[in-house]
N, C-alpha and C positions, 0 to 999 in steps of 0.2 A: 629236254633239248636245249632249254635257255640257257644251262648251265656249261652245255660243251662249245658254244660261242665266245667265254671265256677261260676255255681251257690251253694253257700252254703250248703243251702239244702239238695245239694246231697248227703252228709257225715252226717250218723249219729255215735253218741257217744254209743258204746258198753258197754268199760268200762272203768272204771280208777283205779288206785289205785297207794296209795306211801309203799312201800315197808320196814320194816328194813331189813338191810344187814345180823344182828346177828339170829335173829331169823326168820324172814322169812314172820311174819306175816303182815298183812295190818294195818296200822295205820289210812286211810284215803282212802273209797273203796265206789262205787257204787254197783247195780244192782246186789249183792247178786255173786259177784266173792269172790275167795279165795285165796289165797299166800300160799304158805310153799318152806322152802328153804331143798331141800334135798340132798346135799354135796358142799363141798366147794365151791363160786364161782355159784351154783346153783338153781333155783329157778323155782318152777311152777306156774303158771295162771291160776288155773280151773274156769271156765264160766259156767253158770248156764246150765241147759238144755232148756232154751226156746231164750239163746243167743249164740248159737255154731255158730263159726265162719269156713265157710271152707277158705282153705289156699288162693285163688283167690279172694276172696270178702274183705278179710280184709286189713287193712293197723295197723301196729303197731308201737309205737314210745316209745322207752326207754331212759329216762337220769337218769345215774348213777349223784348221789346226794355227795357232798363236792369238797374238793378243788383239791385231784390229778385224773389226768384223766384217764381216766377207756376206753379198749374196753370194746364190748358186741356183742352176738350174740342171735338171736332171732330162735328159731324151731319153726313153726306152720304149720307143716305138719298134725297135728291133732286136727279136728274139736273143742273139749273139749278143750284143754289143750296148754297152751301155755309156751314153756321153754324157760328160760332166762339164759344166763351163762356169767361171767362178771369176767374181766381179768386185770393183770395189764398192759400183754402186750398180745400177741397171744397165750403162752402158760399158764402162768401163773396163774392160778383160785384165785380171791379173793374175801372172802364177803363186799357187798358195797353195801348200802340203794340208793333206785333208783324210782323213778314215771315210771310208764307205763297208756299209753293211747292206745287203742283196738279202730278203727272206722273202719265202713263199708260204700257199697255205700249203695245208696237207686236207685237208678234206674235203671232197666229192662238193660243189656248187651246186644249190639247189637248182629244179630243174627248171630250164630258161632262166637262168641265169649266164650272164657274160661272159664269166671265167670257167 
């Protein structure tokens, strides 16, 4: 059993998408997700209805895109929609084109467990 804990497989690809900073929209997107940036520094993920992620089953990965480094924070307290707010520093809000990748597992959570 220790062996299929590092099995591949078990992460599938939800979704992807590369982001512009300015406008908000996908340049480069899977599985019928959407972008829009709605105020500075912020930006939403809406996932289709037949790929809603709840917050326990997903894993998500943001890299803001150029050459100065960017925090980011990631909301997915909600199944639909996933928000992204990206910083110069902790407070700071700025727009900045960025890739996100949405995976989940695929296998069955032991039992009482979370997800």
């Amino acid at each position: 059993m220790s062996a299929l804990g590092f099995s591949g497989p078990n992460l599938a690809v939800v979704a992807y998408a590369e982001v512009d900073g300015t406008a908000g929209a996908s340049t480069a997107t899977n599985s019928g997700v959407t972008t829009t940036r709605t105020a500075l520094g912020t930006y939403v993920v809406v996932l289709p209805t037949n790929s809603v992620q709840p917050q326990a089953r997903d894993l998500i990965f943001v890299q803001p895109l150029g050459t100065n480094p960017r925090s980011w924070a990631v909301d997915d307290t909600l199944d639909a929609t996933k928000t992204i707010t990206i910083a110069n520093d902790l407070t700071t809000k700025v727009d900045n084109s960025f890739t996100i990748l949405i995976l989940r597992t695929t296998i069955t959570p032991p039992s009482g467990a979370p997800a």
